[in-house]
VEXZALO-822127 format. One record per atom (N, C-alpha, C, O): residue in three letters; x, y, z. Coordinates in steps of 0.02 Angstrom, whole numbers, padded with zeros to 5 digits, always signed. Layout:
! VEXZALO-822127
ALAXYZ...
***
This chain:
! VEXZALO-822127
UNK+00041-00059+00000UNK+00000+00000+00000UNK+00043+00063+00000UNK+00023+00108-00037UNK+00099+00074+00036UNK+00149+00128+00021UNK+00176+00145-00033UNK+00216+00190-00041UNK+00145+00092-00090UNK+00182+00113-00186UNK+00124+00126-00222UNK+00114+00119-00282UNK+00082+00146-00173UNK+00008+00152-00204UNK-00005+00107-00280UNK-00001+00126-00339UNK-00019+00046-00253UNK-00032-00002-00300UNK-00104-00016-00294UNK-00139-00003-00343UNK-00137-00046-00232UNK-00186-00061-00223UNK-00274-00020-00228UNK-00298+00015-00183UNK-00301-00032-00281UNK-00369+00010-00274UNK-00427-00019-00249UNK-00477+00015-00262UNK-00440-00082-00212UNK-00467-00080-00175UNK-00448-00171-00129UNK-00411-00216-00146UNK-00488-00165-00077UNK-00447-00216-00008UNK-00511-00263+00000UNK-00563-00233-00014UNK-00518-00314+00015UNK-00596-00360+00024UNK-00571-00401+00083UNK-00510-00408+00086UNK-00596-00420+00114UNK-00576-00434+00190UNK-00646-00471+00210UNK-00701-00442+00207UNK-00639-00534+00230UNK-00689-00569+00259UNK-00663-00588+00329UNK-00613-00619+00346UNK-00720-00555+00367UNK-00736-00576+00450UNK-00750-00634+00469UNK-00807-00651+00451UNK-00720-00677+00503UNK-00771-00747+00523UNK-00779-00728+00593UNK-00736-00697+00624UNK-00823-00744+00614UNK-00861-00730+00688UNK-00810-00790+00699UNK-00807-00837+00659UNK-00758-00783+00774UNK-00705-00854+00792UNK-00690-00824+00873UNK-00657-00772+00868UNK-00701-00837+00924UNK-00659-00812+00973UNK-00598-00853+00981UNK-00600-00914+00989UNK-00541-00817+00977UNK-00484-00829+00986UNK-00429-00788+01024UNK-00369-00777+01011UNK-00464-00770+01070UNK-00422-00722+01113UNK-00416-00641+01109UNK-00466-00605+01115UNK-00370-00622+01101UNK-00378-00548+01101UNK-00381-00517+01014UNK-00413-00466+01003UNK-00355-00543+00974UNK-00352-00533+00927UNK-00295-00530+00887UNK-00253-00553+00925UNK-00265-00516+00831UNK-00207-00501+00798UNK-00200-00430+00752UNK-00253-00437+00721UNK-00186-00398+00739UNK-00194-00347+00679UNK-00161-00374+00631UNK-00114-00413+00639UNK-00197-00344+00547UNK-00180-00379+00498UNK-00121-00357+00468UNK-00093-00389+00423UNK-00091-00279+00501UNK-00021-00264+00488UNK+00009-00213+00526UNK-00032-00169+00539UNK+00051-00205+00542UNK+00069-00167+00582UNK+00091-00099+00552UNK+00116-00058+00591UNK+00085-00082+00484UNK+00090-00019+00464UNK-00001+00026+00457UNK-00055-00001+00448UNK+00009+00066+00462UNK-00054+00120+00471UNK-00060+00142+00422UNK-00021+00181+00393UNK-00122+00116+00400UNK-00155+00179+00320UNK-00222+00171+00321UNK-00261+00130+00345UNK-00225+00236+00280UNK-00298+00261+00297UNK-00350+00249+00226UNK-00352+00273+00170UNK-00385+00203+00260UNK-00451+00164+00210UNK-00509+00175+00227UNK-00531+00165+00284UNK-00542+00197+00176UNK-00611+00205+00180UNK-00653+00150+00166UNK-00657+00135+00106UNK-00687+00114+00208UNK-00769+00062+00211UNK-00791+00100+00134UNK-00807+00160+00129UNK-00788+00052+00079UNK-00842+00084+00048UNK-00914+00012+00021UNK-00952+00011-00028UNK-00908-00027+00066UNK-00962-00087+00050UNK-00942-00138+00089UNK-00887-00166+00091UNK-01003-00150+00128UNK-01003-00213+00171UNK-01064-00261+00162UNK-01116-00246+00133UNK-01049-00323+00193UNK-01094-00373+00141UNK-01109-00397+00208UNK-01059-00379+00240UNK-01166-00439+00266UNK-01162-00483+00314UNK-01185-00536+00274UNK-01204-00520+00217UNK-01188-00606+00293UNK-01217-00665+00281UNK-01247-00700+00346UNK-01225-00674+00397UNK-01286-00746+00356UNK-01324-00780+00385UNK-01289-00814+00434UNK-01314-00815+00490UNK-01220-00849+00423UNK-01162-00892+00460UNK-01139-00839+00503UNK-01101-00860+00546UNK-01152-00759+00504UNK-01116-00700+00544UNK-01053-00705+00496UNK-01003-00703+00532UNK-01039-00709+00441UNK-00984-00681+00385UNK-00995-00624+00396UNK-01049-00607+00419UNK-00939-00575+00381UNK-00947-00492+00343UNK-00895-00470+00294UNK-00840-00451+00315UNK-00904-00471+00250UNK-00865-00474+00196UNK-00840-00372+00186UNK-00876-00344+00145UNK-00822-00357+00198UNK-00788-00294+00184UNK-00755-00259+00153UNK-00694-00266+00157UNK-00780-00218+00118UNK-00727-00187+00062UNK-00703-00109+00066UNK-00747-00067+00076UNK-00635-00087+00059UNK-00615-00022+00077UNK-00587-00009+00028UNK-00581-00050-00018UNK-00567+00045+00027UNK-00511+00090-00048UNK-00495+00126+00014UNK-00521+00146+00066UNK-00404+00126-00035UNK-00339+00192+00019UNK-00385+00233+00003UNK-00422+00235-00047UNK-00376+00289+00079UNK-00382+00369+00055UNK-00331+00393+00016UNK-00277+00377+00043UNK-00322+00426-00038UNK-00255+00441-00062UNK-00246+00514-00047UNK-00294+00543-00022UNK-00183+00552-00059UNK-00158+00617-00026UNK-00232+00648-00061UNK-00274+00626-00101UNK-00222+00717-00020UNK-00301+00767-00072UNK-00355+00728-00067UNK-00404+00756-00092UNK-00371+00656-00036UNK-00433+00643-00018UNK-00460+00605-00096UNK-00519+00590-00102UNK-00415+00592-00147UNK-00437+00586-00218UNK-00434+00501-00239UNK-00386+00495-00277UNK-00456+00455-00231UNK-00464+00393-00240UNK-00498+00385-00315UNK-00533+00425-00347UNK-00477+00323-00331UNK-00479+00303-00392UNK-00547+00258-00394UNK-00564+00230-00447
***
């Protein structure tokens, strides 16, 4: 994400307790939710785009 390659991220939730959790990276960037999906099993399928500098996404 720092070579601004990526235009958009999809990420599926599984409802799992497993303790405290993990993060999926330890670098920080800023993504905007632009569509989320639930399913019946408690799936959530999630989709974001980078904010890019000036707020200007592709």
């Amino acid at each position: 994400m720092n070579q601004d390659l990526i235009d958009q991220l999809a990420i599926a939730v599984v409802p799992k307790t497993i303790g405290s959790g993990k993060p999926l990276s330890r670098d920080t960037h800023r993504l905007k939710l632009t569509n989320a999906k639930t399913f019946k099993s408690g799936l959530a399928l999630l989709y974001y785009e980078p904010v890019r500098l000036g707020g200007i996404s592709s």
